[in-house]
Structure formats: structure tokens, C-alpha cells
N, C-alpha and C positions, 0 to 999 in steps of 0.2 A: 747505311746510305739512305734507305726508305727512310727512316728516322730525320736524316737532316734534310728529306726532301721537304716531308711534311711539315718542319719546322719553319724553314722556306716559304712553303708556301702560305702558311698561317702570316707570318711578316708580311707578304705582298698584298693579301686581302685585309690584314689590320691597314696597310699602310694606303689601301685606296680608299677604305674608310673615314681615314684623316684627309684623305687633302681633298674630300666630299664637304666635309664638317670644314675643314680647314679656308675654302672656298665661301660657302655659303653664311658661314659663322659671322664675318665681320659685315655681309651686306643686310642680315638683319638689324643690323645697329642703325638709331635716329639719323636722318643727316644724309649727306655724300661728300666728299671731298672738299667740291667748290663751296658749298655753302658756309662750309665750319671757314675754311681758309680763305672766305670773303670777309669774313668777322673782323670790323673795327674795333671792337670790344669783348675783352677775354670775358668767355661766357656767355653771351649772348647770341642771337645766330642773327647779326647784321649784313643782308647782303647787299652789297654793294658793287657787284658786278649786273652789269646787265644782262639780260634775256641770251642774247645770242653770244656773248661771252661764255659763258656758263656752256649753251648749246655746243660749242664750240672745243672747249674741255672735254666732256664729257662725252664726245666724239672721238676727241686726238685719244681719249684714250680708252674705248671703246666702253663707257660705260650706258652708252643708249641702248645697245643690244640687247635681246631679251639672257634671262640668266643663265638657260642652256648652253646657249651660243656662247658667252664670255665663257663658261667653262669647256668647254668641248676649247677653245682658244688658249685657256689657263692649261689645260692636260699638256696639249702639243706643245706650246713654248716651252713649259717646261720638261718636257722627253728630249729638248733640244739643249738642255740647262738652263733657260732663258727665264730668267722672277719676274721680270715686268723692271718698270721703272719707279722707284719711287716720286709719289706727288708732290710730298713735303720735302725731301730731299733734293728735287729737281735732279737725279741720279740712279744709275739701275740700282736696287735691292740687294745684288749678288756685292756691291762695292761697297755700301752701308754694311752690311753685315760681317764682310770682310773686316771693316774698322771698330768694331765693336764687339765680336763674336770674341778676339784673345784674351779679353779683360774676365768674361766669364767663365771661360774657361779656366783662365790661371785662379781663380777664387772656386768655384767649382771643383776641381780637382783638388788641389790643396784642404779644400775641408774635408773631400772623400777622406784624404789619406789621415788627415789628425783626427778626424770621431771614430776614423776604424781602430787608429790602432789605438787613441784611449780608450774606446770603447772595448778592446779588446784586456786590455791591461786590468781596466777599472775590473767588467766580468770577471776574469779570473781570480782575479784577488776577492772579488766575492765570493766567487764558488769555494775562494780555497777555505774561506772564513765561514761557512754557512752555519747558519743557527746561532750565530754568534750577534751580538748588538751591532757591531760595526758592519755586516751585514744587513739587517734588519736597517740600518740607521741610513748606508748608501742606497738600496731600492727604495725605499718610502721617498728619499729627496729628490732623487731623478728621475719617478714616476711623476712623481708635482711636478719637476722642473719641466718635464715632456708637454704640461700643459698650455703653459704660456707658448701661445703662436709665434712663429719666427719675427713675424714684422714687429709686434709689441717688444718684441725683447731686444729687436735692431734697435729702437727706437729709446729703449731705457740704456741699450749701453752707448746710445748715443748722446742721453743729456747726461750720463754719470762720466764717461770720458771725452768727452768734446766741448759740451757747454759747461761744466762743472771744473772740471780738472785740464782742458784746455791740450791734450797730449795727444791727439790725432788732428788730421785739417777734417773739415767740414764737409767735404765735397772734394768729385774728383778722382782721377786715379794716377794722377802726376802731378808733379808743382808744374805750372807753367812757367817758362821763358827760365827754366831751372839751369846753372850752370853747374853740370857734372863736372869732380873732379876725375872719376875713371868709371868704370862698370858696375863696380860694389858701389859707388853713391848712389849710381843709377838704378840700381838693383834695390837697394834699401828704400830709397825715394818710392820705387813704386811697392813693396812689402808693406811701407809703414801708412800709403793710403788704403792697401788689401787687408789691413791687421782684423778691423772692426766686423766687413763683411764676410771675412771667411772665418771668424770667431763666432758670429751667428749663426749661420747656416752650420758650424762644426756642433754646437750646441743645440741646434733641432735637431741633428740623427745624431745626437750622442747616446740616447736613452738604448732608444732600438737598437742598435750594436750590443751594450752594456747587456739587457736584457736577454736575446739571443744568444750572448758567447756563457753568462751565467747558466741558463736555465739547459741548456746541449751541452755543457759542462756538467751537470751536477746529474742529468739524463745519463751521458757517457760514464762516468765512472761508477757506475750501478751494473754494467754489462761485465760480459764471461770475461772477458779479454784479457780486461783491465784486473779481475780479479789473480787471471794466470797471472799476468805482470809481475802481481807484487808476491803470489807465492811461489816467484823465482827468487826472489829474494832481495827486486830491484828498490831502489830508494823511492821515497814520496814523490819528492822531485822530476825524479827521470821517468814515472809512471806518469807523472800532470802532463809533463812536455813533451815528451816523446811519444807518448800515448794516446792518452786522454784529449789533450789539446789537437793534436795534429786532425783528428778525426771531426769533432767540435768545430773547427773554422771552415768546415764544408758548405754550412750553411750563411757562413758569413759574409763566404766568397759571393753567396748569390744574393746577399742583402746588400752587399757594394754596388752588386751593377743595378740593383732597383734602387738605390740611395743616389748617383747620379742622374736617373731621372729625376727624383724627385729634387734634387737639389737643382738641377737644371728649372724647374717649376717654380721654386722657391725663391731661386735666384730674381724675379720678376719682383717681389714685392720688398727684399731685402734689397735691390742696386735702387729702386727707387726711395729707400729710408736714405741710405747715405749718399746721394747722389752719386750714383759709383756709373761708370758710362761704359755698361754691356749690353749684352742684349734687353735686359729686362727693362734698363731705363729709357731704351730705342724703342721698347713693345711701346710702353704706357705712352709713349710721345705720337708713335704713330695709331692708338687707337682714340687718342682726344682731336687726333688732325682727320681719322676717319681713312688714313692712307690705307686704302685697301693693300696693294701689292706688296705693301712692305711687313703688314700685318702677317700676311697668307707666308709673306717668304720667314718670319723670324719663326712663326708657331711650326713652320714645317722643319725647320732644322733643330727645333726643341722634340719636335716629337719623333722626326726620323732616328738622334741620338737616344732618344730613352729606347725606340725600339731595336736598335744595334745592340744600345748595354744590353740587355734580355737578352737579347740573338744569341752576344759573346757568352754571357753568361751563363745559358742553359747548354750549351756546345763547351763550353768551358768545364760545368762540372758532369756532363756524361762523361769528360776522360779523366775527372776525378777521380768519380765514384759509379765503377762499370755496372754496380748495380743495378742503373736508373735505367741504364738499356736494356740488362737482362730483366728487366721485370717489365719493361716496355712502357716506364714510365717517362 
């Protein structure tokens, strides 16, 4: 219980942290609201509101006040649930994110689960093959592959299957004005615009999965354990799986929930390669509009989930692996 307090309470001081940073982060940027969204011309900062327009804005929505104040204002609305309203939106933040938050999600999850388990599959069959060429030949290519940044590689398997070969739409996460024939069109329609993004994002944490289920693989079967296993008499097989492995995916369990963070991160630069409309393509739109409150409310639900996965995750493997309490780790 002292254990889950402290863990507790580490989250509530990381998490005032953030919405410190979270807060003051987007009003160091050029600009303010009115000025970018007085702009007659993309790019340029044309204003064309006058004096007491602007005065007048920037009142209705309390950004005259000094910075304290707005946050001491920011704390309380939101202990109330309340994000503010968005600028650009003309709409609260909590409704926006509502509308855009399931898209990332459903891509987000979905690559958790397919770089875990190939990544798990891929490991294994490395470990089982180790010191062998086909070994050797899968780490060297997926250590390189690890290098290429997410967005660069959204971006190439967007001119090799989109512009090239024509088998994904462009943009979007639904055909518009689409007529369903049942649920599975419906369903399909929106898988075959999630294909591309959640093939990216599965191929950035593919490596890291692969790597950790190899390397706590080839670790574990070097221990006592494993040695009694086999001279009982048990098969190769039944010693990898039942064994070896079970023990092995300890670590893996906690590379998942630090993998939805980051893939939660990621998702920012990969929904803006294919125009995919989650949250990441909502950030980039409200930090060129300068919309402060819509900014404050997406980074706060990115960073509140990365630090739940953790939460679960480390609460998750102390009843894994009772060790981690008995040693007070």
C-alpha cells in the first residue's frame, strides 16, 4: 500500500508539472490568436481587425490578464472539467477533442497490438535461431530500419501506395457522403483509410519489441530454471513456451505501456503525413491558429494518457513479478 501511495503520488507531482509546461508552453510562441486569425493571407500576419476588436477578444477571453492570473483561472476551470473554449473552433475543447480523440485511438491501439505481437513472434524466432545468419541478417535490418523517423517513412509509404500504386485514399478517415451497405462496409471503409497510419506507427516500435523479447530471451535461457526444465526431460519447445518465454514477456508488458505513449507522440507527426483527422492533425491546426486552449487541452490528454499507461503498467507488473516489491524496487 505505501508502494502504491508513493507511486501516486509521483503521478500527481509529474502531472502538475505538465499542465505548468502544458500552460505556459504555447504562450511562448510568436503571435496570439487574433492576430494569426486576422490574417488575410496564409502566412503572413495581416491584421485587419482593428484596435478595439482585437481589445475586445482578447478580453471575452481573458487573455489581457497578467500570466499568473490566467493560470491560477486555467487550474480552477479545469478542477471543474472545464478546457476553455476553443478560438479556432468557435466550440469548447472538451467537444473538439471528443470528435477527434476515437480516430487516434483506434490507430494507436491497433499498432500497440501488431508491433507487440510481431515484434514478439519476430524475437523469438530470432532467439530461437541465434548465431545463425538468419539471425544475424534479421537484427542488422531492423536496427537500420529503426532508423528511419516515423514521419519520413509515413511519407515513403505514402508516395509508394498512394501516389504510385493508387490503393489507399489520400486523406481522411472515411469516404465522405459514403453509402454503407451494412457494418462490415462500414468497418472496412474506415480500416482501409487506418491501413497506412497504423502500419507506420507499427513499424517505428517494431524494432524495440523485436530487440527486447530477443535479447530477455537468449538472457532467460542461460538461468537455473530453464536448465532443470530440460533435464527433466521436457521438449525444446515446451521449455521456450512454457518457460523461457512466459518469464521473457515481463519486460515487454512494460514496453507496451511506454509504447502507447509514445505512439500517442508519434501519432502527431504521422496523422499530419496522411491527413488522418485525430488528435495530432487537431494539435498542428491549433498551434498554426495559436489557439491556445485547444492546444493546453489536446497536450493534456496526451500526456495525462502516457502517464496512466506507466501508472498501469508499473502497478501491473509488481503483481506480475512480486519481486519488484520485495526488493522495494
Amino acid at each position: 500500500m505505501r508502494d502504491n501511495r508513493a507511486i501516486i503520488t509521483r503521478f500527481l507531482l509529474t502531472l502538475m508539472i505538465l499542465l505548468t509546461i502544458n500552460f505556459f508552453l504555447p504562450r511562448m510562441m510568436p503571435g496570439d490568436p487574433f492576430s494569426l486569425e486576422s490574417s488575410d493571407v496564409e502566412g503572413e500576419d495581416v491584421v485587419v481587425m482593428t484596435e478595439a476588436q482585437r481589445a475586445y477578444y482578447m478580453e471575452y477571453y481573458g487573455l489581457d490578464r497578467p500570466l499568473h492570473e490566467q493560470f491560477i483561472i486555467y487550474l480552477k476551470n479545469l478542477a471543474m472539467g472545464d478546457l476553455g473554449k476553443s478560438i479556432s473552433n468557435k466550440m469548447p475543447v472538451s467537444g473538439v477533442i471528443l470528435i477527434h480523440l476515437p480516430w487516434t485511438i483506434l490507430i494507436v491501439f491497433a499498432a500497440t497490438i501488431i508491433s507487440t505481437i510481431a515484434g514478439v513472434l519476430l524475437g523469438t524466432f530470432s532467439a530461437w535461431n541465434r548465431k545463425r545468419g538468419i539471425d544475424r541478417f534479421m537484427m542488422a535490418g531492423l536496427i537500420a530500419f529503426a532508423e528511419i523517423p516515423s514521419f519520413l517513412l509515413g511519407i515513403i509509404l505514402l508516395l509508394i501506395f498512394v501516389v504510385q500504386l493508387r490503393l489507399f485514399p489520400i486523406a481522411g478517415a472515411i469516404t465522405p457522403f459514403a453509402n454503407y451497405t451494412g457494418v462490415l462496409d462500414w468497418m472496412g471503409d474506415i480500416a482501409h483509410h487506418a491501413f497506412l497510419p497504423v502500419l507506420t506507427l507499427s513499424l517505428s516500435q517494431l524494432t524495440g519489441v523485436y530487440l527486447l523479447t530477443r535479447n530477455t530471451l537468449i538472457t532467460v535461457t542461460t538461468k537455473d530454471y530453464i536448465r532443470t526444465a530440460r533435464a527433466k526431460g521436457l521438449g525444446e519447445r515446451v521449455v521456450w513456451t512454457r518457460h523461457a518465454l512466459r518469464n521473457a514477456l515481463l519486460p515487454v508488458v512494460t514496453r507496451t505501456g511506454f509504447m502507447i505513449g509514445a505512439l500517442m507522440g508519434g501519432s502527431v507527426l504521422v496523422e499530419t503525413v496522411f491527413s488522418y483527422p485525430g488528435l495530432g492533425m487537431t494539435l498542428r491546426s491549433a498551434v498554426i491558429a495559436r489557439d491556445y486552449p485547444l492546444i493546453q487541452g489536446i497536450l493534456l490528454v496526451i500526456a495525462v494518457s502516457i502517464l496512466v499507461c506507466n501508472l498501469t503498467v508499473d502497478l501491473i507488473y509488481r503483481r506480475l513479478d512480486p519481486r519488484v516489491v520485495a526488493q522495494g524496487g
